[in-house]
N, C-alpha and C positions, 0 to 999 in steps of 0.2 A: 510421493505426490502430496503437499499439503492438502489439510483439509479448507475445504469450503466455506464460508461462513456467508450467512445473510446479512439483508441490510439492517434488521429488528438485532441480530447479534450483533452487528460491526458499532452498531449506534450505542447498545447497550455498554457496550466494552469500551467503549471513547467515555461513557457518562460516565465510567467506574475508574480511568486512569488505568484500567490494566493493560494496554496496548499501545504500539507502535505504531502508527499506522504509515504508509509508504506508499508514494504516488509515485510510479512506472513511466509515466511518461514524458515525453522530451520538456526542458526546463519553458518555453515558454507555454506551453498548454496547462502546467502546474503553475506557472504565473498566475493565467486568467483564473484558473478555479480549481480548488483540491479542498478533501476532507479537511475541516479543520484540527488545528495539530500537523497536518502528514507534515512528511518531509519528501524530498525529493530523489530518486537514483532509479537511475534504468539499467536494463539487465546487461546493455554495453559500461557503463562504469562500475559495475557491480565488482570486479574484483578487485582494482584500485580504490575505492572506495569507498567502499562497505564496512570496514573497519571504523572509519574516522566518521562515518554517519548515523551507523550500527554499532558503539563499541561492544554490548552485552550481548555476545551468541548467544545467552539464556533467557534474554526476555523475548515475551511476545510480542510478533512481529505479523501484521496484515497489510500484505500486497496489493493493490489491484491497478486497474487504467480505466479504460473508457467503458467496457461490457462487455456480454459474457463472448464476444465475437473478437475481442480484441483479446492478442498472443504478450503483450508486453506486461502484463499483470503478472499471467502462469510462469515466463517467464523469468521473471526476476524471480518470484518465489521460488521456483527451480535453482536458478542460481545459488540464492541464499542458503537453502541446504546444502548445496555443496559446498559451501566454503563452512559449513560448520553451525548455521546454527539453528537452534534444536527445536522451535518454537513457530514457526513459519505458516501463516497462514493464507488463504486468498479470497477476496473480495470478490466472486467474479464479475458479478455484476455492475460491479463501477460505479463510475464518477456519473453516468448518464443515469443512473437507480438512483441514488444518491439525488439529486435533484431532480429530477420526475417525482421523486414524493415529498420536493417543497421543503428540503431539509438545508439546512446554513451550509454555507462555504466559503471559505476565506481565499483572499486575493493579494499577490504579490506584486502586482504590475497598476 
């Protein structure tokens, strides 16, 4: 099971570049708003895909989707471990924490 991390971690670790960060959710809800930086794969294209969106199984890698009530964050991180890589972490709190504390988000749509 990856480890957990908060919003004070997720944020500090976006400030520092050392992380991946990975938004869970279906592409047009990642449109409207995601961390900034994430990128986009859900735990359905996770194994098609993951490769050419993730190439470094070794770097660090944070998951998450909407909050701690939503399954598509833990998901994908689960997936990602299984296909190998070593690094994996989870957000659980989301994209709804993530701006409930007034914090930036970038827009694709």
């Amino acid at each position: 099971m990856p480890r957990t991390m908060t919003r004070k971690e997720v944020e500090a670790e976006l400030a520092a570049g050392s992380v991946t960060v990975v938004d869970a959710l279906p592409l047009p809800a990642y449109e409207r708003r995601h961390l900034p930086g994430a990128l986009n794969l859900t735990e359905e294209q996770a194994e098609q895909h993951a490769e050419s969106v993730l190439p470094d199984k070794a770097a660090a890698i944070v998951a998450y989707s909407t909050d701690s009530s939503c399954t598509r964050g833990p998901g994908l991180a689960q997936a990602l471990e299984r296909l190998g890589y070593r690094d994996v972490r989870l957000y659980a709190d989301g994209i709804e924490d993530w701006v409930s504390a007034g914090l930036p988000v970038d827009k694709t749509a």
